[in-house]
Backbone as CSV, one residue per row, in Angstrom:
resi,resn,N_x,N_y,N_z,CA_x,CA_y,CA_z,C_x,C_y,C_z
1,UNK,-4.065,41.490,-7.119,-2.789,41.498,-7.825,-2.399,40.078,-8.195
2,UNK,-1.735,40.241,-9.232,-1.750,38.728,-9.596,-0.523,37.876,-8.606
3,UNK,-0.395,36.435,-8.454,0.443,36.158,-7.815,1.268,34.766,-8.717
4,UNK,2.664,34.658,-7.845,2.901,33.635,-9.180,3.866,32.742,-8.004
5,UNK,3.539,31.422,-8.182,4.191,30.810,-7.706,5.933,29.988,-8.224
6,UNK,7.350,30.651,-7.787,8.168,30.005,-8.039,9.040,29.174,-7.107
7,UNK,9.383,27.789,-7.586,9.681,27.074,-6.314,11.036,27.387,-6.715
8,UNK,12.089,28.264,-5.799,13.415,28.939,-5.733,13.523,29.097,-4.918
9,UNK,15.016,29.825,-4.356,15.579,30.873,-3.252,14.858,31.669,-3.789
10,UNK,14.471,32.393,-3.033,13.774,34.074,-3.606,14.547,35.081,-2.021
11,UNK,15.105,36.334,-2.704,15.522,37.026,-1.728,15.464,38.804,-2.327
12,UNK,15.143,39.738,-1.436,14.748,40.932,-1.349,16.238,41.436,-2.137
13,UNK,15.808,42.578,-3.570,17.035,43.002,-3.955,17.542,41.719,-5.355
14,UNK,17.049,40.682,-5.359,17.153,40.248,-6.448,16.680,39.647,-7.657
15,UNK,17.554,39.544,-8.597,16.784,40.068,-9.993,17.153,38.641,-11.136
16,UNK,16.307,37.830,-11.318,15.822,36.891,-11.711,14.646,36.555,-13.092
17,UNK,15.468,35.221,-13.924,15.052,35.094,-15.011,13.747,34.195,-14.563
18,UNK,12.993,34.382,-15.320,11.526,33.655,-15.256,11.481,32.783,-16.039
19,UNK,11.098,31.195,-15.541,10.981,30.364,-16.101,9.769,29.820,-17.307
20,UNK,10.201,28.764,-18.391,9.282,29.296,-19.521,7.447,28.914,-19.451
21,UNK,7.050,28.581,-18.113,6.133,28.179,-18.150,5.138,29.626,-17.427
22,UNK,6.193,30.347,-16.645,5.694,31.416,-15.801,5.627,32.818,-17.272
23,UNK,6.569,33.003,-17.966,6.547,33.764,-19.139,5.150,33.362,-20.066
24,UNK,5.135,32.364,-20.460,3.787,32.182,-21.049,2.313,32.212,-20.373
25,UNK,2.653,32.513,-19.083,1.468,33.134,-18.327,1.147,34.620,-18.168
26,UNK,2.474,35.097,-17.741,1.941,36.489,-17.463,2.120,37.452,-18.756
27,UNK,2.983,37.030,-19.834,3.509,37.802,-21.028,2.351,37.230,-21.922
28,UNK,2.160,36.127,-22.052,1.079,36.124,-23.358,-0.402,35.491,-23.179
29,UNK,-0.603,35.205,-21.774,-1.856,34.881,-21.571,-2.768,36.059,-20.927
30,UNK,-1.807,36.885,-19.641,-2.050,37.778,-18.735,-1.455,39.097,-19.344
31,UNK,-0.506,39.199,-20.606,-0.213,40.205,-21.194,0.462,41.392,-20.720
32,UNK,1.030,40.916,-19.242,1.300,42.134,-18.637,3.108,42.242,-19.297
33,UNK,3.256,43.695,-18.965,4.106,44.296,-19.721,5.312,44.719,-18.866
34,UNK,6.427,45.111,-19.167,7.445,46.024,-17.763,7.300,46.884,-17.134
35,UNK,7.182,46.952,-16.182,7.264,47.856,-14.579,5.472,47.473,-14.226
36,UNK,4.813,46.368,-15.107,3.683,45.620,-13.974,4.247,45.146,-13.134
37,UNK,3.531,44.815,-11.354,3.451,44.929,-10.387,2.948,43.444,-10.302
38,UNK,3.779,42.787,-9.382,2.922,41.099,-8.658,3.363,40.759,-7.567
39,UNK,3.286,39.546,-6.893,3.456,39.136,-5.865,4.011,37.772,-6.304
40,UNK,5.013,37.275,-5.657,5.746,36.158,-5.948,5.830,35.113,-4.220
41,UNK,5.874,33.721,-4.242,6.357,33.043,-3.568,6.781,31.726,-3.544
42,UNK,7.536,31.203,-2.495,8.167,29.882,-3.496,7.491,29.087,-2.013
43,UNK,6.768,29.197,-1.418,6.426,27.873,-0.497,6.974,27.667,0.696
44,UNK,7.720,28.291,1.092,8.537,28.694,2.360,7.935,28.944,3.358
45,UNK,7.079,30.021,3.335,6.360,30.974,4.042,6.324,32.679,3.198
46,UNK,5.526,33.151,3.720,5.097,34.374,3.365,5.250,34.807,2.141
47,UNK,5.645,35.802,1.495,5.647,36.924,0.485,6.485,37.771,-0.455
48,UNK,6.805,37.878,-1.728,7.487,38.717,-2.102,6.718,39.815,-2.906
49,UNK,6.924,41.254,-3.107,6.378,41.862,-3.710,7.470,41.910,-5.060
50,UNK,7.115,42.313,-6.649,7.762,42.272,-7.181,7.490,42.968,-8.369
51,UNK,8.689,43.262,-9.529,8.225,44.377,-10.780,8.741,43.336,-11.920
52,UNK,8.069,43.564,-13.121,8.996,43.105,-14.104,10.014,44.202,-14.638
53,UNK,10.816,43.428,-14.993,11.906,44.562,-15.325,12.366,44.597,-16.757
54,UNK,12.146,43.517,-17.065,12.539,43.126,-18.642,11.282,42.549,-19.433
55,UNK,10.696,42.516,-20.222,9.590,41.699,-20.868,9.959,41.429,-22.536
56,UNK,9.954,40.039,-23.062,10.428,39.884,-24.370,8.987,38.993,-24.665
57,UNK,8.932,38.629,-25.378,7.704,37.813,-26.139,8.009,36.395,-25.466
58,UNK,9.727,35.942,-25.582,9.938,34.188,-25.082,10.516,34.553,-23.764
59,UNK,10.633,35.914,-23.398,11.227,35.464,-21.666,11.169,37.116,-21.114
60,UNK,11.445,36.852,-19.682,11.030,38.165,-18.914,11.948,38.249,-17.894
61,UNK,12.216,38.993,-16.788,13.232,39.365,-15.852,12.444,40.123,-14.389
62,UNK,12.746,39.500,-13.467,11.547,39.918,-12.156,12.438,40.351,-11.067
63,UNK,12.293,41.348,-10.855,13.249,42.244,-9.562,12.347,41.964,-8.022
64,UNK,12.904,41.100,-7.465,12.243,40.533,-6.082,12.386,41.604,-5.538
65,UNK,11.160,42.494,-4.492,11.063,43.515,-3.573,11.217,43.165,-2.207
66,UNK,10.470,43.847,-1.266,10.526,43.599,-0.186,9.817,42.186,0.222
67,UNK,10.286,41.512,1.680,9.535,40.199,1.871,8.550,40.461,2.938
68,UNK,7.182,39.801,2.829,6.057,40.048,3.545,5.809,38.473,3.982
69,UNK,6.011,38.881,5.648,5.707,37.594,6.617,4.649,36.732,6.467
70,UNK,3.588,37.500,5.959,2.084,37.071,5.767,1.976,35.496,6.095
71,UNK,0.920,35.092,6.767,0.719,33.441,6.581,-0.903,32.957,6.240
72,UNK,-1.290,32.627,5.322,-2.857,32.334,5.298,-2.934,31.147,5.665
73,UNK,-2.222,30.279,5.879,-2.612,28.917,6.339,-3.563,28.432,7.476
74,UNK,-4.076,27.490,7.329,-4.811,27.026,8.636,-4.483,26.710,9.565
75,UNK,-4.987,27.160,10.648,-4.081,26.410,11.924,-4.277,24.772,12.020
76,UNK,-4.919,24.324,11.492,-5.544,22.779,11.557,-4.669,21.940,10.196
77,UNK,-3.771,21.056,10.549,-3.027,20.290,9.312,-4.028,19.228,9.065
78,UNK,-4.810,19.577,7.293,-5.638,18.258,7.304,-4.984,17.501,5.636
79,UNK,-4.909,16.202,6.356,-4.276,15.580,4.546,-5.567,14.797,3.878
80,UNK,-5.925,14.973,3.133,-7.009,14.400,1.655,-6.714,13.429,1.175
81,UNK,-7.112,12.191,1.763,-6.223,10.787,0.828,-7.533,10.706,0.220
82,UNK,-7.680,10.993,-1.206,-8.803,11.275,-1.803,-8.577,9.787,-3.100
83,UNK,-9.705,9.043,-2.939,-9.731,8.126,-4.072,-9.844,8.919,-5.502
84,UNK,-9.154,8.397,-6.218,-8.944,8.700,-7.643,-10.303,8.742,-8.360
85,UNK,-10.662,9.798,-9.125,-11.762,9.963,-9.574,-11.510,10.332,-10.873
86,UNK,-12.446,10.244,-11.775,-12.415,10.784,-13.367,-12.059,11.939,-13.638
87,UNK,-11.577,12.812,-14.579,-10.721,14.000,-14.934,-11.023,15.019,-13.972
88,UNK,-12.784,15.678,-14.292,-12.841,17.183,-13.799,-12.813,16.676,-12.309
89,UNK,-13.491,15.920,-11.890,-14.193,15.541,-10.274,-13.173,15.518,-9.622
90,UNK,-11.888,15.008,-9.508,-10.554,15.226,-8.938,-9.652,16.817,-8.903
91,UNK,-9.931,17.143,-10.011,-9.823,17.950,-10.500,-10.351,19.354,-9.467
92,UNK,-11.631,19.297,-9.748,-12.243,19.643,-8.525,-12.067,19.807,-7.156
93,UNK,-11.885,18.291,-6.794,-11.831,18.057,-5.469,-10.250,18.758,-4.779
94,UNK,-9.176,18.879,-5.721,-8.438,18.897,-5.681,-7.933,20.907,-5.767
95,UNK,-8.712,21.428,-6.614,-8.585,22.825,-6.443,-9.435,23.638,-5.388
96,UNK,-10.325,23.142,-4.919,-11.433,23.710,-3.392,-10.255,23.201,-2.609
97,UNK,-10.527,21.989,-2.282,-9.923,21.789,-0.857,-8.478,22.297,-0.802
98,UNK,-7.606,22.935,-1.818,-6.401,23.413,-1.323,-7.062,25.365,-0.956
99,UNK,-8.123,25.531,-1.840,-8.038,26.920,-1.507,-8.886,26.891,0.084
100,UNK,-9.376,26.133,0.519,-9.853,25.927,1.777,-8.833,26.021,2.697
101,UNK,-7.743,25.202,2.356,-6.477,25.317,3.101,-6.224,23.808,3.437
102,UNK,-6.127,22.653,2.723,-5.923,21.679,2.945,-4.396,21.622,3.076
103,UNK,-3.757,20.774,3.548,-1.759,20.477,3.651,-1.359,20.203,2.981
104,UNK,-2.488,18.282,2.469,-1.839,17.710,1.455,-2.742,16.612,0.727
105,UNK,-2.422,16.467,-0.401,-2.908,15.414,-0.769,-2.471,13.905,-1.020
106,UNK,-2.863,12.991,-0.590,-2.729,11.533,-1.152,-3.991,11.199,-2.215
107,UNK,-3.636,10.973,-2.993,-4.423,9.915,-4.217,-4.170,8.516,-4.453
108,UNK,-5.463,7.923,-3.880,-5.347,6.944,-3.742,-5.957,5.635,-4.871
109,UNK,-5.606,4.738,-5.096,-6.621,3.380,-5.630,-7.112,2.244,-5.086
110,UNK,-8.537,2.604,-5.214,-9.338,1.819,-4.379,-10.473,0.263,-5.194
111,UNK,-10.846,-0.460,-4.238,-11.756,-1.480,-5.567,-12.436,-0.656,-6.373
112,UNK,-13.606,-0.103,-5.874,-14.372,0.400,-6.606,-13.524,1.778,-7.643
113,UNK,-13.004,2.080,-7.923,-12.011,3.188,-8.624,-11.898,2.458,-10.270
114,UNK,-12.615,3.925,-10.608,-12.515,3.634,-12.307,-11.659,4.156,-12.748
115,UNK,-10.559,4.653,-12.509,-9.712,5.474,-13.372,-8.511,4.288,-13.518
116,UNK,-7.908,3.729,-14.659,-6.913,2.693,-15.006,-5.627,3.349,-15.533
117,UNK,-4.305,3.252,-14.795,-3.148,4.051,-16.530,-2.265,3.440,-15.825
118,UNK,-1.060,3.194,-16.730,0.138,2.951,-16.680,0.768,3.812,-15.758
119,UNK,2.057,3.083,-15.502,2.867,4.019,-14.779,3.512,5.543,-15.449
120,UNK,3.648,5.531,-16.517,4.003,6.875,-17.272,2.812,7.450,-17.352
121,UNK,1.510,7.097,-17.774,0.319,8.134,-17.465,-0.139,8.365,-16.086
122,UNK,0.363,8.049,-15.088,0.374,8.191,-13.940,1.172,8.885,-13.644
123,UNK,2.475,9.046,-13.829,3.266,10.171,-13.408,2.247,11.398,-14.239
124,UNK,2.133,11.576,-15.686,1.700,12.683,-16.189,0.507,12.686,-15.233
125,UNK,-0.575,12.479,-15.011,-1.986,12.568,-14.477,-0.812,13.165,-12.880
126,UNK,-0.329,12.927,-11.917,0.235,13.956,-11.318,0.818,14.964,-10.708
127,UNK,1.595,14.824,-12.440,1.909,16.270,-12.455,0.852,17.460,-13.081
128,UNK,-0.008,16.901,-13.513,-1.404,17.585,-14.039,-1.735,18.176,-12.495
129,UNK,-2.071,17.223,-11.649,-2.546,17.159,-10.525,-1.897,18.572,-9.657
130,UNK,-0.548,18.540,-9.434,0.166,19.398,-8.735,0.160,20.866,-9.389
131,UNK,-0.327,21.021,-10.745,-0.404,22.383,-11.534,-1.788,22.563,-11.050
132,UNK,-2.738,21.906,-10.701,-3.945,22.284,-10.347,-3.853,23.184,-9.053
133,UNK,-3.188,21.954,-7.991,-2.626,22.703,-6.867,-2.194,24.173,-6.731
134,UNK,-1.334,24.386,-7.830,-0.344,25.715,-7.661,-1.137,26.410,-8.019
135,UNK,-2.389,26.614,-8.918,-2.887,27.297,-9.593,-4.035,27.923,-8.624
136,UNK,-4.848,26.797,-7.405,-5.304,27.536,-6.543,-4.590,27.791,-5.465
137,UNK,-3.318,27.536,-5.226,-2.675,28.129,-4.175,-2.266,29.462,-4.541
138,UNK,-1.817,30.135,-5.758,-1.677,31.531,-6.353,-2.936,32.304,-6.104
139,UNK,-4.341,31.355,-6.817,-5.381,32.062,-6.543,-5.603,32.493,-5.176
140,UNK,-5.933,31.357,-4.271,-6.315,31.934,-3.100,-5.507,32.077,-2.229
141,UNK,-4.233,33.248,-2.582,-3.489,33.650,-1.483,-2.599,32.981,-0.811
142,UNK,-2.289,31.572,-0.745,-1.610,30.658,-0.014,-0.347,31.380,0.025
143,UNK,0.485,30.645,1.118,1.908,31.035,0.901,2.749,30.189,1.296
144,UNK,2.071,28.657,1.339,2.286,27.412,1.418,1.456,26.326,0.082
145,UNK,2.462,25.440,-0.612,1.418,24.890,-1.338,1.261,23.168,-0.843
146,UNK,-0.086,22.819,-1.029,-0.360,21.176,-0.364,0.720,20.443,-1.266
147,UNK,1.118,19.159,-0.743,2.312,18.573,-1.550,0.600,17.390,-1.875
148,UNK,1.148,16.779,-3.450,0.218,15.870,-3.859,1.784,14.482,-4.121
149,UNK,1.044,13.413,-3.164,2.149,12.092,-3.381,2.063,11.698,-4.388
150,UNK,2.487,10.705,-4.613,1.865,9.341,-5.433,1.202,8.839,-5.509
151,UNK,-0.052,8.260,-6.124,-0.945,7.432,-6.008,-0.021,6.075,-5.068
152,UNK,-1.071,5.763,-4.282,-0.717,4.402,-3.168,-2.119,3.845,-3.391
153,UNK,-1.617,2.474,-2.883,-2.870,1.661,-2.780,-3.540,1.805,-1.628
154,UNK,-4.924,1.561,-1.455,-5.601,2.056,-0.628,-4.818,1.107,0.921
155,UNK,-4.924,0.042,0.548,-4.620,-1.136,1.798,-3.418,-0.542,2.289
156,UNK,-2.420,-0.194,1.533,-0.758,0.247,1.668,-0.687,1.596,2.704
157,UNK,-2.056,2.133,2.192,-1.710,3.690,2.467,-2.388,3.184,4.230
158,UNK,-3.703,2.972,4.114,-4.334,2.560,5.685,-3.638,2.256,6.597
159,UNK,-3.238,0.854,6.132,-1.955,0.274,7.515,-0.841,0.785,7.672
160,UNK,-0.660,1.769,6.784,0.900,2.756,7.349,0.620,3.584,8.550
161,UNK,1.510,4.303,9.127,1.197,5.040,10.351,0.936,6.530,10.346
162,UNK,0.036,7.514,10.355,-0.409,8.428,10.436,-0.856,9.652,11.499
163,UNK,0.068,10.815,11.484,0.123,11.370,13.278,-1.511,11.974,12.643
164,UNK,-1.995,12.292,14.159,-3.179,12.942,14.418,-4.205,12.133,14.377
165,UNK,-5.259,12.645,14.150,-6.844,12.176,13.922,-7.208,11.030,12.829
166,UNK,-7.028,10.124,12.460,-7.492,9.687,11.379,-9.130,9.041,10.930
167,UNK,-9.411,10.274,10.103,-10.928,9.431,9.909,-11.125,9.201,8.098
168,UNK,-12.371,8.063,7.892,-12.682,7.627,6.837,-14.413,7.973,6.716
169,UNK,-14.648,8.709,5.834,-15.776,9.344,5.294,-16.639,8.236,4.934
170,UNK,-17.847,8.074,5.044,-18.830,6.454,4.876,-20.041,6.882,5.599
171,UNK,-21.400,6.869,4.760,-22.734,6.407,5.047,-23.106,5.883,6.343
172,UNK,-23.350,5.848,7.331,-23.450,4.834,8.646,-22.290,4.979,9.933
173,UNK,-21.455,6.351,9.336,-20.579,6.192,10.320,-21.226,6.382,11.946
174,UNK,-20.249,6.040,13.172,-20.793,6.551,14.197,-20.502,7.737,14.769
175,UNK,-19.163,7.858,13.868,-18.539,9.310,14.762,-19.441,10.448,14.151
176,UNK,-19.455,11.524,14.555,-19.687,12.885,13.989,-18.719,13.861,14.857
177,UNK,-18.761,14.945,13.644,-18.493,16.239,13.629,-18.263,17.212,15.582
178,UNK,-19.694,16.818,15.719,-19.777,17.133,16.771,-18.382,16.862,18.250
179,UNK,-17.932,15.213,18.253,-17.709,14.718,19.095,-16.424,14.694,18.712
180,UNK,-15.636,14.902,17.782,-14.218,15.094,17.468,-13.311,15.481,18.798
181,UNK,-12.422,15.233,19.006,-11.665,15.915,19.882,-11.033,16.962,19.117
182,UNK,-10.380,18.639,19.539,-9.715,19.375,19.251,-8.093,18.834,19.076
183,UNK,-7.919,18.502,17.652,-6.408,18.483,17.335,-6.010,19.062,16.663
184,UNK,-4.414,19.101,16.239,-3.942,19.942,15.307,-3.630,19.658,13.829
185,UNK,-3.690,17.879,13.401,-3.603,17.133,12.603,-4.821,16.372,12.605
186,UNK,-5.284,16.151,10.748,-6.247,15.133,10.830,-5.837,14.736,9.328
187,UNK,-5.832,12.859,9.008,-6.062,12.825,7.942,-7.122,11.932,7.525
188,UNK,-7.956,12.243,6.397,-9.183,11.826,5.913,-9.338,11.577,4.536
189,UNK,-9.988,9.658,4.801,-10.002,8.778,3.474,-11.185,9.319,3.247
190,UNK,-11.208,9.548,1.742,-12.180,10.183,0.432,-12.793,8.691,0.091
191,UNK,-13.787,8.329,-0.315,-13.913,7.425,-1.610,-14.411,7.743,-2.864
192,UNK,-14.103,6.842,-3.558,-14.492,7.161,-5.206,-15.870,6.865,-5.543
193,UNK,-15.772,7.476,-6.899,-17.620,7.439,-7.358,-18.774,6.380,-6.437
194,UNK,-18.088,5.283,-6.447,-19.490,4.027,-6.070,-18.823,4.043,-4.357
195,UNK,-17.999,4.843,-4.096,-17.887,4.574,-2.501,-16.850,3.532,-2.050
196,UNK,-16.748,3.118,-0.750,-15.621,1.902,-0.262,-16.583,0.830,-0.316
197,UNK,-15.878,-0.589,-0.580,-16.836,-1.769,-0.379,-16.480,-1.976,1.209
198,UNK,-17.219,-3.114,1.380,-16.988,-3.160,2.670,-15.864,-3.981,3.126
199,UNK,-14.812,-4.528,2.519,-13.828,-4.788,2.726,-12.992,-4.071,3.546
200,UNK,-12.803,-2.612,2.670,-11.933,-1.512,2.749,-12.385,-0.963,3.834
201,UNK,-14.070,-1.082,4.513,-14.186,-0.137,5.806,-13.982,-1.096,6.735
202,UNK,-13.775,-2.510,6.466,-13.526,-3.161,7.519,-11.956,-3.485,7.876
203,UNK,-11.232,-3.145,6.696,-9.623,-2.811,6.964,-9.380,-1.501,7.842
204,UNK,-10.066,-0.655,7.421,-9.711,0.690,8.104,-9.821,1.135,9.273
205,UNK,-11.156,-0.071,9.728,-11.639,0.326,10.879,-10.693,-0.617,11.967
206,UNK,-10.087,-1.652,11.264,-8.818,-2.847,12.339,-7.717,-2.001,12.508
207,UNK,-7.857,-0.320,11.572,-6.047,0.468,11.690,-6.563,1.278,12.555
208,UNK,-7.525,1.873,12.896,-7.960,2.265,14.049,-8.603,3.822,12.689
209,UNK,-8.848,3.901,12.231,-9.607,4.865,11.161,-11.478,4.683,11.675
210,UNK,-11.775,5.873,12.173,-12.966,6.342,12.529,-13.539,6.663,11.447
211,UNK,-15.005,5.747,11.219,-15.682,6.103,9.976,-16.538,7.360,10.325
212,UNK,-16.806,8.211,9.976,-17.380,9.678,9.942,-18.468,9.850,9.303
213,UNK,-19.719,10.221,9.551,-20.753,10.464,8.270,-20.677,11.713,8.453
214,UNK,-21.441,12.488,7.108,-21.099,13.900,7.287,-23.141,14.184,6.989
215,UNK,-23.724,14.287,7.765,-24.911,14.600,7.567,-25.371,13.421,7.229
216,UNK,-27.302,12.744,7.299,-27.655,12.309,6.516,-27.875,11.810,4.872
217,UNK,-27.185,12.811,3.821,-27.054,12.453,2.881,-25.847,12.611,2.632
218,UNK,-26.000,11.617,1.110,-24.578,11.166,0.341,-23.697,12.248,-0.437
219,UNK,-22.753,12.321,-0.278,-22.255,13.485,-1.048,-21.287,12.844,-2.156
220,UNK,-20.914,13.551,-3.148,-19.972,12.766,-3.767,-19.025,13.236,-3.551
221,UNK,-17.904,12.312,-4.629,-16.455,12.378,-3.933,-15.838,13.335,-3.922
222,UNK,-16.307,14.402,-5.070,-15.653,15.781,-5.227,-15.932,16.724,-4.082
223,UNK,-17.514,16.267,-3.738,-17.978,17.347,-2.598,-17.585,17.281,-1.586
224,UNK,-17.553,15.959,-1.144,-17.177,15.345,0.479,-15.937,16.092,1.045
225,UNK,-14.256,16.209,0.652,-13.585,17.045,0.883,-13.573,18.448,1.215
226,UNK,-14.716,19.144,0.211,-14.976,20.661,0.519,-16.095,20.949,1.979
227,UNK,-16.849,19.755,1.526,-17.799,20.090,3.341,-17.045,19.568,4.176
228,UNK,-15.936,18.711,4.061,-15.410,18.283,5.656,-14.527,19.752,6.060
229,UNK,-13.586,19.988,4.910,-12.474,21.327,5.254,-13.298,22.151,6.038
230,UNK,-14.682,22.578,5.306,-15.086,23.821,5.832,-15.820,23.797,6.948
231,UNK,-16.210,22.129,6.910,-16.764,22.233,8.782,-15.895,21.779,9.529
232,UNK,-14.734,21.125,9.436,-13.412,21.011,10.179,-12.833,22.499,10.825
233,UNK,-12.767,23.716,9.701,-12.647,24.738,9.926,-13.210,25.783,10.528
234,UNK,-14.757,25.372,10.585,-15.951,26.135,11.184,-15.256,25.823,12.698
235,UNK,-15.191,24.890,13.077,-14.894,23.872,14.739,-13.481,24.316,14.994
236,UNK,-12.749,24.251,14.231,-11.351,24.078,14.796,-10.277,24.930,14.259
237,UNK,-11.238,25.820,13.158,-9.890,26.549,12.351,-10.234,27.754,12.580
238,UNK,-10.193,28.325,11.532,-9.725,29.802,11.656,-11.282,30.172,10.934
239,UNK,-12.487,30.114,10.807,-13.335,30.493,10.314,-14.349,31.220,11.408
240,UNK,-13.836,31.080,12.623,-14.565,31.809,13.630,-14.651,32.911,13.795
């Protein structure tokens, strides 16, 4: 069933105009018509079931049903401070690891990082970013969506203070997978296309950031996020 994410009060019994970005989805992309059937949520927790009640070509009317507790989230809070990468590869990285069940994202800029924009193409790039988000949090069921920050600088973001686990993804690490301790928070530096220089692993490693290898070979930056979630999750989440 299709699902649609609105960030509102949403409450059982009421009957609500749809905003114009959600109308041009389900009326003229998804075509659905009055008294179709969906599922609505605004990020709270759990579920609304819901009907259309009105359908016009520029706008529509949604009668909120009953509320469903449901929670798909992970029991494991992991945040993605993922170096900034070129259009799709972020892009990417950025729609797996939320349907995996990531919390949140940071996007970061690092030396090696090719992506350059102003501060106004930076706000647009994301809010691009956060529609990616919503789009696999609808898909895969969520009923929580990851918040995506601001781009920070890599140095800025490191030496700030961070609850839980903190590890940094790198070629040569010593930690592994294996030897993790069981926590409930972890957050984990991504790098971009050519990787961290060694500056940046030698900053990270003075904030107390555990470099991690994930197997013998190199993964890239899009991939690295989706194999950590899902073996983070194999160990510690809900994939058992």
């Amino acid at each position: 069933m299709t699902r649609l994410y609105l960030p509102q009060p949403l409450a059982a019994g009421a009957t609500l105009d749809l905003p114009d970005e959600a109308v041009r989805h389900l009326v003229q992309v998804l075509r659905m018509g009055k008294g179709e059937r969906l599922i609505v949520f605004n990020g709270e927790g759990g579920e609304y079931a819901a009907e259309l009640v009105e359908v016009a070509r520029r706008s529509a009317r949604l009668r909120i049903e009953a509320h469903d507790p449901v929670s798909r989230e992970a029991p494991l809070a992991v945040t993605i401070a993922q170096c900034v990468s070129k259009g799709e590869r972020m892009d990417y990285a950025l729609q797996k690891a939320t349907e995996l069940g990531a919390t949140a994202f940071a996007p970061l800029l690092s030396a090696r990082g090719v992506v350059k924009l102003d501060g106004e193409r930076w706000e647009k790039k994301v809010e691009h970013w956060r529609g990616v988000v919503v789009g696999a949090a609808e898909q895969s069921g969520r009923t929580r969506v990851p918040v995506v920050t601001a781009p920070e600088r890599f140095e800025t973001y490191v030496a700030a203070a961070h609850p839980g686990l903190k590890l940094i993804l790198a070629p040569g690490g010593d930690s592994r997978l294996s030897a993790l301790p069981a926590v409930g928070e972890i957050t984990a530096l991504i790098g971009p296309e050519g990787g961290f220089d060694e500056t940046e692993l030698a900053l990270a490693a003075r904030h107390g950031w555990q470099r991690l290898a994930l197997g013998p070979r190199i993964l890239r930056t899009e991939t690295a996020p989706v194999a950590l979630l899902a073996a983070l999750l194999a160990r510690h989440g809900d994939y058992a």
